[in-house]
C-alpha positions as CSV (number, residue, x, y, z in Angstrom):
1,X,-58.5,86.9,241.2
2,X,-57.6,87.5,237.3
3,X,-60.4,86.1,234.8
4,X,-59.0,82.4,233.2
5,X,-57.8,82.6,230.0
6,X,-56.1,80.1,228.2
7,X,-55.4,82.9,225.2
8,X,-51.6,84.5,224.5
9,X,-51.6,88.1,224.1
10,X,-49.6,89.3,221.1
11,X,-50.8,92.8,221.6
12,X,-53.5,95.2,222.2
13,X,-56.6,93.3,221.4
14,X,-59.3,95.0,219.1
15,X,-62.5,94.5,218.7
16,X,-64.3,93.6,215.2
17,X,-65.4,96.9,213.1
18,X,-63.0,98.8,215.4
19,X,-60.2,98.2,212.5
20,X,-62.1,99.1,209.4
21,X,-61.9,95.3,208.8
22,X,-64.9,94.1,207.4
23,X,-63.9,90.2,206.9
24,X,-63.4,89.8,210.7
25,X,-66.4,87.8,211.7
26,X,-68.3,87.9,215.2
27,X,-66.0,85.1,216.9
28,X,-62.3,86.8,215.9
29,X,-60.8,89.6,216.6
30,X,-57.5,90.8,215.5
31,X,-53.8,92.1,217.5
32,X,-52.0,95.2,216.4
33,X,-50.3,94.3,212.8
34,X,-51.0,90.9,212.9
35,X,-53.7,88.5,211.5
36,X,-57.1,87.8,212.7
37,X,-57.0,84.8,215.7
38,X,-60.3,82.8,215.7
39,X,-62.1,83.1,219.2
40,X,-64.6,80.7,218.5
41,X,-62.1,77.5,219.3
42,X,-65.0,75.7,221.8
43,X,-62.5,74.5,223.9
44,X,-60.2,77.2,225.0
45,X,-63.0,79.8,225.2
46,X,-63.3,78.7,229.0
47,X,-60.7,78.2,230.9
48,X,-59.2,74.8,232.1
49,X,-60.3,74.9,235.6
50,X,-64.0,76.2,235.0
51,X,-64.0,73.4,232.5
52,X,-62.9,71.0,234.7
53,X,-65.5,71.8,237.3
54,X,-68.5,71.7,234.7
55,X,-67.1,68.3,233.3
56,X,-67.1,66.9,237.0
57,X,-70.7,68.5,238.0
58,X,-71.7,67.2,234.7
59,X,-70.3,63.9,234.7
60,X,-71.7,63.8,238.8
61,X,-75.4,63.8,236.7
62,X,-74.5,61.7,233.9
63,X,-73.5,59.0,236.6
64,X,-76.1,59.3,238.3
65,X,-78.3,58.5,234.7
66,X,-76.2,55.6,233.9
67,X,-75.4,54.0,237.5
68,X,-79.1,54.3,238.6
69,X,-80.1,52.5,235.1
70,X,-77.4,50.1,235.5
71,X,-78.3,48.8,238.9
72,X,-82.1,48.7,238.5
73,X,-81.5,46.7,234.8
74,X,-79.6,44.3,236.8
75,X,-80.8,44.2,240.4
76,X,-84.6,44.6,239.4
77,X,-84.9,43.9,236.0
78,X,-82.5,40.8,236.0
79,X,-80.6,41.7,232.8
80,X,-77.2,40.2,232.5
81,X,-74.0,42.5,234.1
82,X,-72.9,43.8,230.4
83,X,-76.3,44.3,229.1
84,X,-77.8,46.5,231.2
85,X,-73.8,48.5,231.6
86,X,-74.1,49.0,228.2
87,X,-77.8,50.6,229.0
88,X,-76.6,52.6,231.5
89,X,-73.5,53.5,229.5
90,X,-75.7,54.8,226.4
91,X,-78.5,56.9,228.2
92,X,-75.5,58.1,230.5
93,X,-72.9,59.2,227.6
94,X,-75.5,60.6,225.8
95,X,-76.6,63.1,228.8
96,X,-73.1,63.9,228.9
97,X,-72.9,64.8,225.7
98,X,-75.6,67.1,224.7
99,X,-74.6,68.6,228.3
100,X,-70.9,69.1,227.8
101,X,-71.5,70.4,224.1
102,X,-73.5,73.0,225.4
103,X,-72.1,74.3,228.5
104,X,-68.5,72.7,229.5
105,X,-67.0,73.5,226.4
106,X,-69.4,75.5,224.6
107,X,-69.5,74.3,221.1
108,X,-72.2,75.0,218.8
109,X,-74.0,71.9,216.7
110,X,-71.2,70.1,214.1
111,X,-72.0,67.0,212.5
112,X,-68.2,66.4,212.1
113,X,-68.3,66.8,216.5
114,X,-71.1,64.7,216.4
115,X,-68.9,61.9,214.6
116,X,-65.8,62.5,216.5
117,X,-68.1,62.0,219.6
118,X,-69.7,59.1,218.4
119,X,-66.4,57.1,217.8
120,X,-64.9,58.1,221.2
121,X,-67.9,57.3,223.1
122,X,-68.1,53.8,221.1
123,X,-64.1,53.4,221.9
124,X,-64.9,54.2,225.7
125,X,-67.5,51.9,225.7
126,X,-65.8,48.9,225.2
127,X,-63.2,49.9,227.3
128,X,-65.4,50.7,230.0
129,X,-68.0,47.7,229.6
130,X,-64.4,45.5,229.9
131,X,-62.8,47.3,232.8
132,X,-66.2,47.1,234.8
133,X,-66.5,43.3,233.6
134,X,-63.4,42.1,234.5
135,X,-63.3,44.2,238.3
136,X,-67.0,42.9,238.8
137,X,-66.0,39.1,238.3
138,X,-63.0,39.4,240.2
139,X,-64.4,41.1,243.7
140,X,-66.6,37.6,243.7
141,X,-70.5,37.5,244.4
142,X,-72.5,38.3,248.1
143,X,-70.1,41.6,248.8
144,X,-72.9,44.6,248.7
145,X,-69.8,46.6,247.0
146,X,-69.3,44.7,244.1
147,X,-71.2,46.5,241.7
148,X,-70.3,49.9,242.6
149,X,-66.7,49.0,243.1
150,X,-66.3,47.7,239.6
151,X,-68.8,50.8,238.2
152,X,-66.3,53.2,239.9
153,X,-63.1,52.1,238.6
154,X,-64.6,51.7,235.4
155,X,-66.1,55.2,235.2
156,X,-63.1,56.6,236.3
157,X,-61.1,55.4,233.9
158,X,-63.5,56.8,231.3
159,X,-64.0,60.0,232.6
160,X,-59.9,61.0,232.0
161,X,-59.9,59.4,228.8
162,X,-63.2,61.7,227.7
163,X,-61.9,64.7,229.3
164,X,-58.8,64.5,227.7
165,X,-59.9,64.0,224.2
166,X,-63.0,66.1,224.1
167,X,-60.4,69.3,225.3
168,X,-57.5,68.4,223.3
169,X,-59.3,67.3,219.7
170,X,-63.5,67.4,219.4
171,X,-63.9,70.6,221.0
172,X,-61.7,71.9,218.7
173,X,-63.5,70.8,215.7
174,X,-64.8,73.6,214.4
């Protein structure tokens, strides 16, 4: 099977230093007779489908972080439903993060990421600390499925709406 690559090819690729070029930097490189591309776009450097696998391993963990502190916050430790989601929501977003950064999309450090981040995570909270909310009131109390009913649909919904902006606009944040 051919490597991924989301790139387009405009010509035979060179490599920095092979074109007398000394302002070409590490992360470009440059296409017969026309002007250097930058390689180090975090988000197109792996391809889609590798990136879709490490978002879903990744998110598989981050669930795990913020369902398991979820349900213990309000099975054992009594807190109210939205209280201990938002926990959950925190400690699991932020082990998202600083695993996505690194190795879905392979971004280095930005504070202007970090920011972007920040305000989708804090957008994605409320919308899934609502959707989670309203699906756990509706199923009704005593069904044993209640909890991770409404913590699925809610997650879901976060998960495409985190995917799709992370690829398409923070990941690209140079």
């Amino acid at each position: 099977m051919a490597p991924e690559s989301n790139a387009v090819s405009r010509g035979p690729r060179v490599a920095p230093g092979e074109t007398g070029d000394a302002s070409l930097s590490p992360g470009e490189q440059v296409t017969a007779g026309l002007a250097p591309v930058a390689l180090d776009e975090a988000s197109t450097q792996i391809g889609l489908k590798t990136q879709l696998v490490r978002f879903v391993a990744t998110g598989a963990l981050s669930a795990v972080v913020d369902f398991g502190l979820y349900w213990l916050l309000l099975e054992v430790a009594g807190l109210p439903v939205n209280i201990a989601k938002a926990i959950g929501f925190i400690a699991g977003t932020t082990t998202a993060y600083l695993i996505n950064r690194r190795w879905t999309f392979n971004a280095p450090p930005s504070r202007a990421r970090f920011i972007a981040v920040v305000v989708l995570y804090a957008l994605t909270f409320f919308v899934q600390v609502g959707i989670n909310w309203v699906f756990y009131e509706a199923i009704g109390e005593g069904l044993w499925w209640r909890v991770p009913l409404a913590y699925v649909i809610a997650q879901g919904t976060a998960t495409v709406i985190n995917f799709v902006v992370q690829r398409l606009v923070i990941f690209r944040i140079r």
